[in-house]
C-alpha positions in Angstrom: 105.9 98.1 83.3 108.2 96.3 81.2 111.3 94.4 82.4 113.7 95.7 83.7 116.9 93.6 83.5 120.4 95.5 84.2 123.4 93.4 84.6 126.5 93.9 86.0 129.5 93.5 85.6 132.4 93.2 88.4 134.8 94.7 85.8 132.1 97.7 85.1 132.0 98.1 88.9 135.1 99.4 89.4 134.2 102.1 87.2 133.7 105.4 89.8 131.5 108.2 90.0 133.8 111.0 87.9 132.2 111.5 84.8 129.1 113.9 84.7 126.1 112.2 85.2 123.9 110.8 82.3 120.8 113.0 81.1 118.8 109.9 81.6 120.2 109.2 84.9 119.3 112.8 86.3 116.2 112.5 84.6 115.2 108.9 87.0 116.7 110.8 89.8 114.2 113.7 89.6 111.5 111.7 89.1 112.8 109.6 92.3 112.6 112.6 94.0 108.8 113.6 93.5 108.3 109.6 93.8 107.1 108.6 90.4 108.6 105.6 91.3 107.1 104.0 87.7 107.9 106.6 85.4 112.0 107.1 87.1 112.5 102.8 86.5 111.1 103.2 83.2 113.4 105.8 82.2 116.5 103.7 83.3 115.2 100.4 81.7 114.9 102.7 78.2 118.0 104.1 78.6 119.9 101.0 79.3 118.1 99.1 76.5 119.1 101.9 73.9 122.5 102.0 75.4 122.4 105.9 76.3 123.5 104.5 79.7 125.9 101.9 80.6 125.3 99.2 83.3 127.9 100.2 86.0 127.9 101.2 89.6 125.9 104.8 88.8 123.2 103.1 86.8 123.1 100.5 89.8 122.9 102.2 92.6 119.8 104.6 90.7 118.1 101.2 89.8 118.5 99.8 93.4 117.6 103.3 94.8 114.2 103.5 93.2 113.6 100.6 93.8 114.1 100.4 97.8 111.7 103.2 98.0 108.6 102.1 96.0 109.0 98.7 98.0 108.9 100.5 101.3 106.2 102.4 100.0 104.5 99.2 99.6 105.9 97.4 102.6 103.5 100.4 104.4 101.2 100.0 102.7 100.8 95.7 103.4 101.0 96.9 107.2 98.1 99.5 106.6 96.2 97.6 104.6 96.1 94.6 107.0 95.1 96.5 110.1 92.2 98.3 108.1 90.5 95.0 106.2 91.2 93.1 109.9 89.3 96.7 111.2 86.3 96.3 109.3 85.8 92.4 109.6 86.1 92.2 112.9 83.1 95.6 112.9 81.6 93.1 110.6 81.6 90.2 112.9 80.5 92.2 115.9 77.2 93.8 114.4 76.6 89.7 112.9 75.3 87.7 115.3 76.1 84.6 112.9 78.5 86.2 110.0 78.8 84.5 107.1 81.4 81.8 106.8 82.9 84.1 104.2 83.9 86.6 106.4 84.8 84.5 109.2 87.4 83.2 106.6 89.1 86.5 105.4 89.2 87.1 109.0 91.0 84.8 109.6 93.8 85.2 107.0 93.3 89.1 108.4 94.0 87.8 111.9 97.0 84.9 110.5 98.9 88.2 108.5 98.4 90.0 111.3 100.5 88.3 113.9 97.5 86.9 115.8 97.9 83.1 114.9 95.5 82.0 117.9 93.0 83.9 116.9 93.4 83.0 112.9 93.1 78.6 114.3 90.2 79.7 116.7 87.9 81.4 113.7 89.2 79.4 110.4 88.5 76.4 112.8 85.0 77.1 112.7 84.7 78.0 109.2 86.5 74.2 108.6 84.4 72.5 110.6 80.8 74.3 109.4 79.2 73.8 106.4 81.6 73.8 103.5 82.7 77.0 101.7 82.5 77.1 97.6 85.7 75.6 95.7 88.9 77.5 96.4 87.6 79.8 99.3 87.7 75.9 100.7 90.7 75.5 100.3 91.6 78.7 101.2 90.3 78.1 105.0 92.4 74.5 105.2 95.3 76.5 104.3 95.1 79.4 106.5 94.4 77.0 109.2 97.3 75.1 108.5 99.7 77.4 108.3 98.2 78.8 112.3 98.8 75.7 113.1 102.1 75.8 111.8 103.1 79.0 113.7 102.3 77.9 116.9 103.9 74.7 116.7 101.5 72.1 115.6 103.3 70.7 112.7 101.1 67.6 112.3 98.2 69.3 111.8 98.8 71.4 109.4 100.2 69.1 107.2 97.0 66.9 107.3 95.2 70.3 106.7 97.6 70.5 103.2 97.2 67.3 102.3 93.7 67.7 100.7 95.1 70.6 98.4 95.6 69.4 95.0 96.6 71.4 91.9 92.9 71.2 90.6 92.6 73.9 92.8 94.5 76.6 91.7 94.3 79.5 94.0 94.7 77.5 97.0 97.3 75.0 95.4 99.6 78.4 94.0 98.7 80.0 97.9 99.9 76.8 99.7 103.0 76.9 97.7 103.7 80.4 98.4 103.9 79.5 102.0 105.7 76.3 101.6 108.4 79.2 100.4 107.5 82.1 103.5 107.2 79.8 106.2 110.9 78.1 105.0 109.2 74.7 104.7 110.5 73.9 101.2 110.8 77.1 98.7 111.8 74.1 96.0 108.4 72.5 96.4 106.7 75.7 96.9 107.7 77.0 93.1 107.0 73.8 92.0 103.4 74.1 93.2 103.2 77.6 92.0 104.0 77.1 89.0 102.0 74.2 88.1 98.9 76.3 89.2 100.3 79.3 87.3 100.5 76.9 84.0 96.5 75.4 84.1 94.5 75.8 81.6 92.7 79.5 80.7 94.0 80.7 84.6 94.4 84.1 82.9 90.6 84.2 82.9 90.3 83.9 86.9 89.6 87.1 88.6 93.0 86.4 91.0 95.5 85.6 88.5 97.7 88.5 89.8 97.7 86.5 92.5 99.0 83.6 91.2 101.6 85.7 89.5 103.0 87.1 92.3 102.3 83.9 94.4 104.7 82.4 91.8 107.1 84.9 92.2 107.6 84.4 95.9 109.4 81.2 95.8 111.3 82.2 93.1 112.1 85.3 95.5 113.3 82.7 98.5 115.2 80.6 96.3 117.5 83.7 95.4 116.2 84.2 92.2 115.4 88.3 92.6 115.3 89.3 88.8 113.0 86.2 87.9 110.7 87.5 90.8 111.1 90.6 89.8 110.2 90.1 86.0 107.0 88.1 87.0 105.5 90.4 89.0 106.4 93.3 86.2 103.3 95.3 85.4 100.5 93.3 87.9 97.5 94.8 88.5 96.8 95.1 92.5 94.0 96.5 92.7 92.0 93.0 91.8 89.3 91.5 94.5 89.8 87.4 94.6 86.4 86.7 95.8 83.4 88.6 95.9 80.3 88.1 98.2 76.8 88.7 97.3 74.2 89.2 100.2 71.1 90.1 98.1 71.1 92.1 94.8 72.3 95.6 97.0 74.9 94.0 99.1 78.2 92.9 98.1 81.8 92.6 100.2 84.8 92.3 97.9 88.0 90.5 99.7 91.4 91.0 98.6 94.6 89.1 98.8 96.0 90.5 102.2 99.4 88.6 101.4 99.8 90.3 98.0 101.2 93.5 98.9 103.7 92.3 101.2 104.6 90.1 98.6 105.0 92.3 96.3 107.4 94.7 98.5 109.8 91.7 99.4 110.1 91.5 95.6 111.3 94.7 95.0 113.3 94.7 97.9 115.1 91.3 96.1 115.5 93.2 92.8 117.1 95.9 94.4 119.2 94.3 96.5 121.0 92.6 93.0 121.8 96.5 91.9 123.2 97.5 95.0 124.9 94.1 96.5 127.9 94.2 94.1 128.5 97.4 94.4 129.4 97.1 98.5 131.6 94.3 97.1 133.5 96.3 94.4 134.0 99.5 96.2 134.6 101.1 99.1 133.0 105.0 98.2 130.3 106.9 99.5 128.0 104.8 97.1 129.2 102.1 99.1 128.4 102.8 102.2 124.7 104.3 101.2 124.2 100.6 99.1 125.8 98.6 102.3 122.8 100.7 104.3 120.0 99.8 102.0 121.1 96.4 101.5 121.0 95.9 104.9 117.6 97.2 106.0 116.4 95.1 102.6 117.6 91.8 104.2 115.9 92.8 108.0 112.8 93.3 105.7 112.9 89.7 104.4 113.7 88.4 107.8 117.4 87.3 106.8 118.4 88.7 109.9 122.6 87.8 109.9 123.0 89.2 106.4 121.2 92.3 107.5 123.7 92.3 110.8 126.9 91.4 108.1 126.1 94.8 105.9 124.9 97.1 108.3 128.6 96.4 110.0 130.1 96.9 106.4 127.8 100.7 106.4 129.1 101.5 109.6 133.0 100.5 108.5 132.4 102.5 105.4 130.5 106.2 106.8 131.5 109.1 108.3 131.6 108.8 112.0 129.1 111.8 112.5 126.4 110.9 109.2 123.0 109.8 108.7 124.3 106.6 107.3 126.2 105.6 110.5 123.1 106.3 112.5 121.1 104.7 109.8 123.2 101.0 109.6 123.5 101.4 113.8 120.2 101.3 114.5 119.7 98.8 111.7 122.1 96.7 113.5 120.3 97.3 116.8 117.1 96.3 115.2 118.3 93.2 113.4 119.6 92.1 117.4 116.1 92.7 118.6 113.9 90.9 116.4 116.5 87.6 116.7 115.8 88.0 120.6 119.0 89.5 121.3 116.9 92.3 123.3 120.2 93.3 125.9 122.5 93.3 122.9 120.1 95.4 120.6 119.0 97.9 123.5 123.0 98.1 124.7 123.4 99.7 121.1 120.6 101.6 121.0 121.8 103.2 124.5 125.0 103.8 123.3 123.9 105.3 119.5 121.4 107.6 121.7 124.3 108.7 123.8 126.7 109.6 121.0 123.6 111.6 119.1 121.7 113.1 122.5 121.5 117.0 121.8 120.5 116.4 118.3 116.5 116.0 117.5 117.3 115.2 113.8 119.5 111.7 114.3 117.3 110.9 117.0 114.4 111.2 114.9 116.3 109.3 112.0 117.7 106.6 114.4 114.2 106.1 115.8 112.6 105.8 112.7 114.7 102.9 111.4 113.8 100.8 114.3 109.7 101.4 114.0 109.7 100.4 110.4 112.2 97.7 110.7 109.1 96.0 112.8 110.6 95.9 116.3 107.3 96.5 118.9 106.9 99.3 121.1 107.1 97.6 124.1 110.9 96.2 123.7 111.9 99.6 124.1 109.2 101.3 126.5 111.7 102.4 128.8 114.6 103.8 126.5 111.6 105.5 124.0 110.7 107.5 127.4 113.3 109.8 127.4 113.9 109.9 123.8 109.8 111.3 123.5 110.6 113.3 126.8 114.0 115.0 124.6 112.7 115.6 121.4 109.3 117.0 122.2 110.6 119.5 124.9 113.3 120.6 122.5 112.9 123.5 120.0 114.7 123.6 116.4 113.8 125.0 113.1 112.0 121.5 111.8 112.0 120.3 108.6 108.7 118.9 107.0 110.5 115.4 107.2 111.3 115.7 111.0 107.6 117.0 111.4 106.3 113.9 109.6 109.1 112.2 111.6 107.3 113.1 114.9 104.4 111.8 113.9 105.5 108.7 112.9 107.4 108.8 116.1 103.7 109.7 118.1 102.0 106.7 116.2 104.2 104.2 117.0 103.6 105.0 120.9 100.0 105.2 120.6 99.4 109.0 120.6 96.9 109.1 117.8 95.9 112.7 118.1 99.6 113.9 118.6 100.7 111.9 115.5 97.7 113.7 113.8 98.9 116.9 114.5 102.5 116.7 113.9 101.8 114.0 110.3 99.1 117.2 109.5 101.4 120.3 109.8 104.2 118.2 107.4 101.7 118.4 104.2 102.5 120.5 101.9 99.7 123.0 102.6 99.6 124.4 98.8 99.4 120.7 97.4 98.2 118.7 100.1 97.4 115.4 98.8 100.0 115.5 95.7 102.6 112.9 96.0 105.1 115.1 93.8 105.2 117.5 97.1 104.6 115.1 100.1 106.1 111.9 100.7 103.5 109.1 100.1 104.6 106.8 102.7 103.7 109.5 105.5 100.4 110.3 103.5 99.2 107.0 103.7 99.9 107.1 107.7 97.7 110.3 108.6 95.5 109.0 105.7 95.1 105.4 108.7 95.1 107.9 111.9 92.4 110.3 110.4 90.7 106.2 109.7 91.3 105.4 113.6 90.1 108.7 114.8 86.5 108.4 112.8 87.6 110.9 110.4 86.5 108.8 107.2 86.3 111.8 104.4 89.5 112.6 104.9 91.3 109.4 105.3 88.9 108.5 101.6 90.3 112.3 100.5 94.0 110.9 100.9 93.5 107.5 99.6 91.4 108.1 96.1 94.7 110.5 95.4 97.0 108.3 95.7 94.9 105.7 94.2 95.1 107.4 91.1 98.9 107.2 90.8 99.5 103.6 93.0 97.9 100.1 91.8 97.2 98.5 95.4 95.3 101.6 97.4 91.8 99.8 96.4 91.3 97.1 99.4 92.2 100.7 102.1 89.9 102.5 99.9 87.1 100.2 100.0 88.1 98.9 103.6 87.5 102.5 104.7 84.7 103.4 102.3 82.5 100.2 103.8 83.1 101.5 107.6 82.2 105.0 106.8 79.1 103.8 104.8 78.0 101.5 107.9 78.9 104.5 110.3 76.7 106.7 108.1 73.2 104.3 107.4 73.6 103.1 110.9 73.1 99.5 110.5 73.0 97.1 107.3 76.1 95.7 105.3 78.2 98.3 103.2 77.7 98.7 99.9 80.8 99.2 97.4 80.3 101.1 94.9 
């Protein structure tokens, strides 16, 4: 996609919705709807550089609209494609009784994006101390080890882990910088570093320069720099292996950047967030309140926990008492509280948002929704997600295919696999099951994982090669899923890929 630059004005701003909307503008909006996320930003960036639209707070708050939903699209589908890669390694590892260092190193970084920072020092230790790995996948290990290290405290280490990672190596030099930015280390040095290994010589050659793109980005991204971010990871290709392993002539493994989609998301999150920040600032409308919403669940996605606190306040001030954006921006708030550690504060509002909404299925569902994707665990709020489950299943109303899909998100996140199943099934659209223009892709790519964790591997591969054609990034699920369901099949042996 080309760039997509729209600047705004504060005197444009204070422009309000009254005029009939621009053919263009409907025209993004109903591709929005049917999620052709691509096709809807390409439409606005046309019409803005042909000046059929004008930058103000409508063309804003469609940019930053789209925008928020292809990024959590992708947020899922960095969560998804994490717990399926870090699946299939460790089925790798088990059935090896001495794996290869190779995949004792991309589990690892499976294990390190995963949470499970003990886990990543314990393996990526021994892939340090064995028999060095080829060139960059060296590197790669050092890294990941340093930055376990790093999360559980021992500093020291991991900076005598970095110190042996020089710009001649450019995939580990451009990765080390990228966490120099997530880690809040130094995002100065880290786009420093990024960019020198973005600038060597023929890098557009190496099969993981989108990696180094959007490696680059990332700093640029912490720094506050959204559009720059946003402009350099324009058009990537995510779908590209960084390594791949050769057993004999039959056998091959490709790994994938596990960091890349996340990345990626924060990226459009940051880009979005410039469309739709100045308009909280400049009004006070129902576009407003909806922006002060977005922008606030955008900021708990980047971990930036007080401004996500600061404009989920400003949602509430600015929404109807009884709407979907006060329940929205309260349980964002609630959220936000929890994941700073503020667990009595975040579950006292919780209590008191489920005892405003109690009687009604459909905010509940909403409310709990918010705080399962904002990342907050299942065991913070055992006790108060008891009698919400115990309310909403035992009640009866005329569902919606969103509550449906809602229940089964809802069913997931509590560890009923089969429920979720059930309840993420009945919400396709029966006629068009696998077509994003009918079903939301987000919940697709959830039952596409449960029918993955239940052993039901056509299926799951059924969901995934559709939206693979529509979606750059599917590809590591696809094959993560494709290599378990191979080994399931032959019964022993490595996976072939086709």
């Amino acid at each position: 996609m080309k760039k997509l630059i729209l600047v705004l004005a504060l005197s444009l701003l204070s422009v309000t919705w009254v005029y009939a909307i621009p053919q263009e503008i409907e025209e993004a909006l109903k591709l929005n709807r049917i999620n052709h996320f691509d096709e809807a930003l390409q439409v606005m960036e046309n019409a803005l550089r042909q000046g059929k639209i004008t930058p103000d707070i409508t063309s804003a708050y469609t940019v930053g609209r789209i925008l928020y939903r292809k990024g959590e699209f992708y947020r899922e589908m960095a969560r998804l494609n994490v717990l399926t890669n870090l699946g299939y390694l460790l089925q790798v590892k088990e059935r090896e009784k001495d794996p290869p260092a190779e995949i004792k190193l991309f589990l690892g970084i499976a294990y390190f994006m995963n949470g499970q920072y003990l886990e990543a020092a314990g393996i990526l230790n021994q892939v340090v101390t064995g028999d060095p790995l080829r060139g960059e996948l060296n590197g790669l290990a050092h890294i990941y080890l340093g930055a376990s290290y790093f999360r559980t405290g021992e500093k020291d280490k991991a900076s005598d882990l970095w110190k042996k990672i020089g710009p001649d190596d450019p995939l580990s030099y451009s990765t080390l910088g990228y966490l120099y930015a997530s880690l809040g280390i130094n995002s100065a040095k880290g786009e420093e570093m990024t960019k020198a290994a973005l600038n060597g010589s023929s890098v557009e050659r190496l099969p993981y320069f989108t990696t180094l793109m959007v490696n680059h980005a990332y700093p640029l991204l912490a720094n506050g720099r959204f559009n720059e971010a946003y402009q350099q990871v324009s058009g990537v290709n995510l779908d590209m292996p960084i390594h791949i392993y050769r057993e004999d002539k039959n056998t091959e493994i490709l790994f994938y950047d596990l960091a890349i989609l996340k990345n990626y998301s924060n990226i459009l999150f940051g880009e979005a967030i410039k469309n739709l920040e100045p308009i909280v600032t400049a009004s006070s409308g129902e576009l407003a309140s909806f922006s002060s919403y977005y922008v606030a669940q955008m900021y708990l996605y980047l971990g930036d926990y007080e401004s996500s606190l600061r404009y989920a306040e400003k949602a509430q001030k600015l929404s109807v008492s009884s709407s979907l954006t006060m329940v929205r921006a309260t349980a964002c708030e609630a959220s936000a509280e929890l994941l700073l550690g503020r667990d009595k504060k975040g579950l006292k509002i919780l209590e008191k948002e489920t005892s405003r909404i109690y009687g009604k299925p459909s905010s509940l569902l909403e409310m709990m929704m918010v705080v399962i994707s904002s990342g907050v665990t299942y065991s913070v709020i055992t006790d108060m997600m008891g009698s919400i489950e115990s309310f909403i299943y035992e009640t009866n109303w005329e569902r919606t295919r969103r509550e449906t899909a809602l229940l089964g998100e809802l069913s997931f996140f509590s560890g009923r696999y089969m429920r979720a199943l059930y309840y993420l099934e009945r919400a396709r659209d029966k006629g068009n099951k696998n077509k994003i223009e009918t079903n939301d892709p987000n919940f697709l790519l959830k039952l596409s994982y449960v029918y993955y964790t239940r052993e039901y591997y056509p299926e799951s591969l059924e969901i995934l090669f559709s939206l693979g054609k529509r979606f750059s990034g599917i590809r590591p699920l696809q094959d993560a899923v494709q290599s378990v369901y191979s080994y399931k099949q032959r019964g022993s042996g490595e996976a072939f890929i086709e």
